[in-house]
C-alpha positions in Angstrom: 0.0 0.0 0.0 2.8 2.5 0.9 4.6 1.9 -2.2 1.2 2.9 -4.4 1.3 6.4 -2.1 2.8 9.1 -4.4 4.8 11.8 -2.7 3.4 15.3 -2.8 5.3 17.8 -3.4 6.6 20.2 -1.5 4.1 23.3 -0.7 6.7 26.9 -2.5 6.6 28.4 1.0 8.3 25.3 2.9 11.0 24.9 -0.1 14.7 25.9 0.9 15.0 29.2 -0.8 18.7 30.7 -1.4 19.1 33.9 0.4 18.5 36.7 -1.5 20.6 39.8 -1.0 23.2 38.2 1.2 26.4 39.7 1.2 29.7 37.3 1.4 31.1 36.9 4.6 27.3 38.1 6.6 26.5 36.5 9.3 22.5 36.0 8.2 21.0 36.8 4.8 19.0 40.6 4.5 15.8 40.6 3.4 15.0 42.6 0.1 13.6 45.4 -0.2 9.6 45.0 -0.5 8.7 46.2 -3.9 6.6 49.4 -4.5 4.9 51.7 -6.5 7.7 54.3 -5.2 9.8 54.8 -2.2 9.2 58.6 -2.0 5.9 60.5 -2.1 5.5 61.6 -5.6 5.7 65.7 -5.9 6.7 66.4 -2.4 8.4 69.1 -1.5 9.9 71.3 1.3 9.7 69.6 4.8 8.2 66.2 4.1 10.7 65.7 1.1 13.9 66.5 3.6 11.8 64.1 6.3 11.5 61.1 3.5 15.1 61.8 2.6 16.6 62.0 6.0 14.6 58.6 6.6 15.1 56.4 3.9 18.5 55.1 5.6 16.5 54.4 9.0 14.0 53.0 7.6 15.7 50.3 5.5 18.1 49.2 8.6 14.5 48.9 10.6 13.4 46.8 7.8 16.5 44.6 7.7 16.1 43.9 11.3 14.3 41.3 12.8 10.9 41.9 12.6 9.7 40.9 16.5 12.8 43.7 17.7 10.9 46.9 17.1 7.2 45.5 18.7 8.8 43.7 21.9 11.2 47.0 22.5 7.8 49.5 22.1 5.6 47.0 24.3 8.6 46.8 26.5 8.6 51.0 26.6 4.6 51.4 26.9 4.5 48.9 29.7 7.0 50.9 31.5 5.2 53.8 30.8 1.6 52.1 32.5 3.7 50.7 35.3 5.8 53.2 36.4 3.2 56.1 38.0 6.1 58.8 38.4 7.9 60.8 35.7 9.9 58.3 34.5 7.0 56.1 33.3 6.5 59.0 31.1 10.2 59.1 29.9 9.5 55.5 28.7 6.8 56.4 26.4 8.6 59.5 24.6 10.1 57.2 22.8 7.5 55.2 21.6 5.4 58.8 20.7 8.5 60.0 18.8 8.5 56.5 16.6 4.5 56.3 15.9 5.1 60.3 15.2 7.4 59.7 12.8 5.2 56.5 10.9 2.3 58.3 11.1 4.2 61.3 9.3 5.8 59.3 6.7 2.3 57.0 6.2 0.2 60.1 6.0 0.1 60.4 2.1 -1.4 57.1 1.3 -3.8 56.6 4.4 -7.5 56.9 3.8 -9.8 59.0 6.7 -10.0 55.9 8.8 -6.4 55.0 9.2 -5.7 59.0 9.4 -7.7 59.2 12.6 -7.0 56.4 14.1 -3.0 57.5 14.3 -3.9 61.1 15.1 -6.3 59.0 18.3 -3.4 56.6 19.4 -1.0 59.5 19.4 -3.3 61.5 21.4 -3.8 58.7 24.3 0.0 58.4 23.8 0.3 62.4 24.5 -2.3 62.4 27.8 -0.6 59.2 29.3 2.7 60.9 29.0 0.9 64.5 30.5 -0.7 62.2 33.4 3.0 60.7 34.5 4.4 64.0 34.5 2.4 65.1 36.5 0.0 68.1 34.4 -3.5 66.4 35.8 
């Protein structure tokens, strides 16, 4: 019976792929780049084309690293920031304003209304926690 039993094969997602974008001697390969209609927003110009120029570089070494660092290091910060009742609980979360600031800036061309306030609502609650640990109510 087992010998009538054809092997299936192999689904594309669990086949060995070679790394793509690895450099000789690195210790683990990078991902690529995802691809895109455009990395910049098309006709910007004054501050958000310096911002999208000044962030291009951080934003591909974010992308290159692990993708569970950047969640576990803000979850890490915001939980500081609801533990801790004093002013230093609201030291942790300046951080964590300043990076979904800076997303919420760079996404702000291609979100629709829903996604625009739903950042502008997060950073808000993000704002009044950091007001409530220093002190201001």
């Amino acid at each position: 019976m087992a010998e009538k039993r054809r092997e299936r094969p192999a689904h594309p997602m669990a086949r060995p792929r070679p790394p793509q974008g690895a450099e000789r001697g690195s210790p683990q390969p990078r991902r690529p780049l995802p691809q895109g209609e455009q990395f910049f927003t098309p006709g910007a110009d004054g501050l958000r084309r310096a911002v999208e120029q000044r962030s291009a570089a951080p934003l591909v070494f974010l992308f290159q690293l692990p993708r569970w660092i950047i969640p576990v290091i803000l979850v890490a910060l915001l939980l500081a920031g609801f533990a801790v009742p004093s002013f230093l609980g609201g030291v942790a979360v300046l951080p964590v304003i300043g990076f979904v600031g800076w997303l919420a800036y760079m996404s702000w061309p291609s979100l629709g209304a829903k996604g625009r306030i739903l950042r502008v609502a997060l950073l808000t609650f993000l704002l009044l926690l950091v007001a409530d640990r220093f002190g201001a109510f």
